[in-house]
N, C-alpha and C positions, 0 to 999 in steps of 0.2 A: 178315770185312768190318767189325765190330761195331768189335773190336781196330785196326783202321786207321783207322776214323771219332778214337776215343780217343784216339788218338796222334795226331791231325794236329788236333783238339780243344786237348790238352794240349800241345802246343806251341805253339800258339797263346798259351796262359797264359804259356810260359816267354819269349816274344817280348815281351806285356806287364807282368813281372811285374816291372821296374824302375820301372814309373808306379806297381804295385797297391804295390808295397814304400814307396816313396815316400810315398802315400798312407797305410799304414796308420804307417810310422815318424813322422808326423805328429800323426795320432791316439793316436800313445805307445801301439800297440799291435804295436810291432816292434823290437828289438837295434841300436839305431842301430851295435853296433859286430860283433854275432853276423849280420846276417839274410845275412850272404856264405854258411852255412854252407849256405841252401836251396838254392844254385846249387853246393854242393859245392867249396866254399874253407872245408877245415875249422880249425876255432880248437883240435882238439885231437889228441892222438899216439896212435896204434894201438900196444899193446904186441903186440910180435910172438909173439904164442901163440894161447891159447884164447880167443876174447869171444864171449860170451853177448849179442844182441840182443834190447831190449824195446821195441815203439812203442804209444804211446799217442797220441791227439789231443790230447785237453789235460787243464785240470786232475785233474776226475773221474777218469778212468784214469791217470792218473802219480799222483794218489795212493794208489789202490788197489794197486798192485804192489810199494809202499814198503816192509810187512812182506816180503815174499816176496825180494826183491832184498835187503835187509839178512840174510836167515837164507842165500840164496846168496853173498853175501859172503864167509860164514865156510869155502864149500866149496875147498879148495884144489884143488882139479880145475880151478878159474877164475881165468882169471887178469886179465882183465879183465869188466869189464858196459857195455855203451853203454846209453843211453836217447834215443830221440828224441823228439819232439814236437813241434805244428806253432806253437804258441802262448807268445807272453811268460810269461802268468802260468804254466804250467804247468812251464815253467823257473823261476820265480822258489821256485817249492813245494821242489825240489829242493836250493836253497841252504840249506836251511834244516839240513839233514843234514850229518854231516862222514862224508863214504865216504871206503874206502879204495883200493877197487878201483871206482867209478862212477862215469862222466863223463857228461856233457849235450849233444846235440849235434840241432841242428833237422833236422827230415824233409828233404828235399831232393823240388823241384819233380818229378812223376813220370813224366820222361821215359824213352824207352827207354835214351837214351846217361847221363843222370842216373843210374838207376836202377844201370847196369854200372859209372859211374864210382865210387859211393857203394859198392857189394861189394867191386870191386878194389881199396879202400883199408883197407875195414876189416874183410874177408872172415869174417863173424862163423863157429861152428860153429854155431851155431842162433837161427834168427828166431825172436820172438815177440810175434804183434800182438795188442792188448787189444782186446776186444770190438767193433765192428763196423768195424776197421781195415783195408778191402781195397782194396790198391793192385794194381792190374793189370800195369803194366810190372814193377812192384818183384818181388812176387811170382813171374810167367811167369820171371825172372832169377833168382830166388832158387832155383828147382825148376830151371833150364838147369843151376844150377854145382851141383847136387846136395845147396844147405843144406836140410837140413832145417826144417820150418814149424811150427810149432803157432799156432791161435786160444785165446788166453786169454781165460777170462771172457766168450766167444765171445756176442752177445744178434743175433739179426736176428727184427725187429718182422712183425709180418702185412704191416705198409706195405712195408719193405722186400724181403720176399721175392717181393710181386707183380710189385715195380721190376723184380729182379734174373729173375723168373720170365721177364719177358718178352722179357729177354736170351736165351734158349731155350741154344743149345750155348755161346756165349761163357762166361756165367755156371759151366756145368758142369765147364767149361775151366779157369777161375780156383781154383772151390774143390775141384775135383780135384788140385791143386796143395797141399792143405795135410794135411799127415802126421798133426796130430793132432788136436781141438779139445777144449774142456774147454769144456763150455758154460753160462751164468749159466741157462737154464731148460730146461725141460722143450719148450716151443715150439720155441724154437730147434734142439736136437737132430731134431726132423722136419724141421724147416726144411733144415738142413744135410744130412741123408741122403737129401733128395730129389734135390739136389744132387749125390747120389752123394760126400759126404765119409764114409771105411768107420771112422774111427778116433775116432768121439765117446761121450765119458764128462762125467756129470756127478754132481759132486759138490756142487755150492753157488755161490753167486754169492760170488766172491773182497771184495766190499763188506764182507761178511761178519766181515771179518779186521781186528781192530785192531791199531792201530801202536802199540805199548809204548814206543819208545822216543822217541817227540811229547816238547817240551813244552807242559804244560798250563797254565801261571801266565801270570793277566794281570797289570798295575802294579796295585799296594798300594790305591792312591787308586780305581781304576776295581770292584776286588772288594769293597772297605767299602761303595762304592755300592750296587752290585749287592744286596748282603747285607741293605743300611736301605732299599731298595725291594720295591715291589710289581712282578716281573718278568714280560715273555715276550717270546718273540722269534721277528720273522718273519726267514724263511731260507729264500736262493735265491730271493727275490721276481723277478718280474719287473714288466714295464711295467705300470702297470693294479693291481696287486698290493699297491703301495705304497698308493695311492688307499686301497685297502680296507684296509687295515692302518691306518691315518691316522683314518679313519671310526669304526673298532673302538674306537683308542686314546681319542677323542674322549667315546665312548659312557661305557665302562669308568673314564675319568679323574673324572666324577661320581660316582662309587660310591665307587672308591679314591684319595684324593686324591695318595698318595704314589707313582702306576704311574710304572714306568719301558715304554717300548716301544723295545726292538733291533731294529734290522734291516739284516740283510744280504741287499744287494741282489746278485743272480747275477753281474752287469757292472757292476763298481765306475766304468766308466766314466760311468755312468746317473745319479751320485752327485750331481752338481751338479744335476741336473733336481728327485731327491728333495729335496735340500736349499732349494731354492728352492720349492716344492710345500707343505713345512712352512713356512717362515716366512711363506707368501702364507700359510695357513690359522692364524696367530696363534701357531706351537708350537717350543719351547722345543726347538733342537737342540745336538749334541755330535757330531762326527765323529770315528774313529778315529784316523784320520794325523794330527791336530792336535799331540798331546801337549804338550796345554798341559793347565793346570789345569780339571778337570770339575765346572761349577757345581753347588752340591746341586738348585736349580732346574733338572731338567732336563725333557724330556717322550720325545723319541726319541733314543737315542745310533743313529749310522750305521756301519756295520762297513765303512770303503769302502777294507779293505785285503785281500788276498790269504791264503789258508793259517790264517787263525787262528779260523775258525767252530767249533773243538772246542774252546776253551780259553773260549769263553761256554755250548757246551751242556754244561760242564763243570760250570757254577755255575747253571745255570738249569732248571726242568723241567717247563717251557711252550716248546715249537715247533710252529710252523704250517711246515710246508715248501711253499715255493712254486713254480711253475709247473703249479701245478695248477687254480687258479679261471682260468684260462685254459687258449686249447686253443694247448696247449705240450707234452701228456705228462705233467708232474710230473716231481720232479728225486727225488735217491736221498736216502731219509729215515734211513741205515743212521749215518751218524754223531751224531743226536741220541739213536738207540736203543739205541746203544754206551753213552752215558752217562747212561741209564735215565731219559730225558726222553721226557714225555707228546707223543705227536706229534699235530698233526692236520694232513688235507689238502683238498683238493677233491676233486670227481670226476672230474678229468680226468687220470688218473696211468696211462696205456695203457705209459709206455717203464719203470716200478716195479712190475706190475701182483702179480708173483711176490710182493716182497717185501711188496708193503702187505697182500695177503691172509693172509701170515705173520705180523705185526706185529700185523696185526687179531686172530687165532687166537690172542695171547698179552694181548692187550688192551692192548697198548701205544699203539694209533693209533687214529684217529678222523677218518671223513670227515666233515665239515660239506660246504653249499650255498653258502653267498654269508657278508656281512657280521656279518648279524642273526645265521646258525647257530654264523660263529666268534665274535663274539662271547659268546653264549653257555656255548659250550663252555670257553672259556678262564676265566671265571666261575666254573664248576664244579671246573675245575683249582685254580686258587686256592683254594677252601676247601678239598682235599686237601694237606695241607703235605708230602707225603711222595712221595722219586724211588722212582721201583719199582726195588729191587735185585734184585730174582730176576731180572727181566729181564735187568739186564747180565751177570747170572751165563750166564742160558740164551744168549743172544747169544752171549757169550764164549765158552761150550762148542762154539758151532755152528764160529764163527767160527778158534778155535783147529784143529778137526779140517779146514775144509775148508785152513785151511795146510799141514798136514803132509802131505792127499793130492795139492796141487798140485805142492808141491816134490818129493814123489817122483818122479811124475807129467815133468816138468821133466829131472833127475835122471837120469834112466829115458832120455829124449831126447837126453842132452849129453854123458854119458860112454858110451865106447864101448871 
């Protein structure tokens, strides 16, 4: 019953999904020349062999699978990788890479007949959805033709298991359906075998894992800056968040006359609101995409482009990670900890809860309260001049091993 509501639900979307398409290629938030690919008019060619599938939603999870899919590259057992995802930016992440064997290609709308049309074209040997990626026609079809499934990085929250709890057999239905999971915690693995999923192991939250082969340099001009300022930088801000970053910088710019404040806002689309936000409060801005010359008079530079938040917590070792002083969750603080930068957050970090507890246990992170608390804290950071390197070493240890046991893992699933 549950599964028929869904499908005559989700058909509905795909009836109006030439107004939402419309709508969102307006907002520059859709392929004005790719978005055919959702309705399954693909822009690219199946090599007729083995391909490996990976779906993620968006950026977060197409970044995290970057090392893993560059070390399956190498395995000649593969001869292709699809990636899909439902979002611009998380496409635009993957340009950034020259594969040899990976192509990019959008989720497709999750109809029954969508769902068979997208297999019968690119009949992968094995799905693999990143952390809470559960499509119901996709999957029910995935398990008909007999692909095997794995949940990568697999995370379902206490919220969502109640959602999905109350689904009662539908729910049990869908993730009975998936062969294997690797799960980002310790939660989740109950979560899943209540479920009746028999095949979960956990080794690490795959966040875990740095991408070696990034680059990290920003322009000449923008790192001299960096280097003759007093830095920190908020990241993954959201609405509300800039406010209090704005207040902080305010504080703190009395004490230090020469602070610089970064920040990357979560939805560079937000960019124009921050930007206008600053110069009504009197302050001295710098946007990324400009690439014009960067006055030494500055007060906030804006990061209001995609994919390159590791190449400032590179040179920096003060981050607040945001959607936390709001009730948003908190966003994942594992790429400033990578590059042995002091993190702080809120207390609202329920969808990180694993890894900030971790973070904390190495004393890498710090939750502050409101304004007054990060201000503070970030205070104290400054008169420490020193990024903690044991940290990115111990990160790096973590992070390197849960690589080698996913890809086995992986591996283990795909040849046969």
């Amino acid at each position: 019953m549950i599964l028929f509501i869904y499908r005559i639900l989700i058909n509905f979307v795909l009836i109006f999904s030439p107004f939402i398409i419309l709508i969102r290629i307006l907002k520059k938030k859709e392929d004005i020349k790719r978005f055919k690919e959702k309705l399954c008019f693909f822009s690219k060619s199946k090599v007729k062999k083995k391909l490996i599938w990976f779906h993620g939603a968006s950026v977060g999870e197409i970044s995290s699978i970057i090392p893993i899919v560059l070390k399956l590259e190498k395995n000649k057992n593969i001869d292709q990788i699809l990636i899909t995802s439902s979002t611009l930016s998380s496409s635009n992440i993957l340009n950034q890479f020259k594969f040899k064997k990976t192509i990019h290609q959008f989720f497709p709308i999750d109809t029954n007949q969508m769902s068979k049309k997208f297999l019968d074209y690119w009949k992968p040997s094995l799905a693999i959805f990143i952390d809470s990626e559960i499509w119901p026609n996709m999957i029910l079809n995935l398990k008909t033709q007999k692909i095997p499934i794995i949940l990568l990085n697999a995370r379902i929250t206490q919220k969502s298991f109640y959602r999905w709890k109350t689904l009662g057999k539908f729910s049990k239905k869908i993730f009975q359906c998936i062969d294997k999971s690797l799960v980002s915690n310790k939660e989740t693995s109950k979560h899943l075998k209540f479920f009746g999923v028999k095949n979960v192991r956990y080794f690490g939250n795959i966040k875990f894992i740095q991408n070696k082969n990034k680059n990290l340099s920003l322009p000449r001009n923008l790192t001299n800056l960096i280097f003759k300022k007093t830095v920190w930088c908020a990241s993954s801000t959201h609405e509300g968040e800039e406010y209090i970053s704005m207040i902080v910088h305010k504080i703190l710019k009395k004490k230090y006359k020469n602070l610089l404040s970064i920040i990357i806002p979560r939805h560079i689309h937000r960019s124009k609101q921050i930007i206008e936000m600053m110069k009504e409060n009197n302050l001295k801005i710098h946007c990324h995409s400009w690439n014009s010359q960067i006055p030494n008079k500055i007060d906030v530079y804006i990061v209001d482009t995609y994919g390159e938040t590791e190449k400032f917590f590179n040179l920096i070792k003060i981050v607040f990670v945001g959607g936390s002083l709001i009730s948003h969750g908190g966003q994942n603080p594992l790429e400033p900890a990578r590059h042995g930068c002091n993190v702080l957050y809120g207390p609202n970090i329920n969808n990180f809860k694993n890894i900030y507890n971790y973070l904390d246990r190495i004393k890498v992170s710090k939750k502050v309260q409101g304004s007054k608390s990060l201000q503070k804290n970030i205070e104290l950071l400054i008169r420490n001049k020193k990024k903690t390197k044991s940290v990115i070493k111990k990160v790096k240890k973590l992070g390197d091993n849960i690589l080698i046991l996913t890809i086995k893992e992986i591996e283990r699933s795909f040849i046969k």
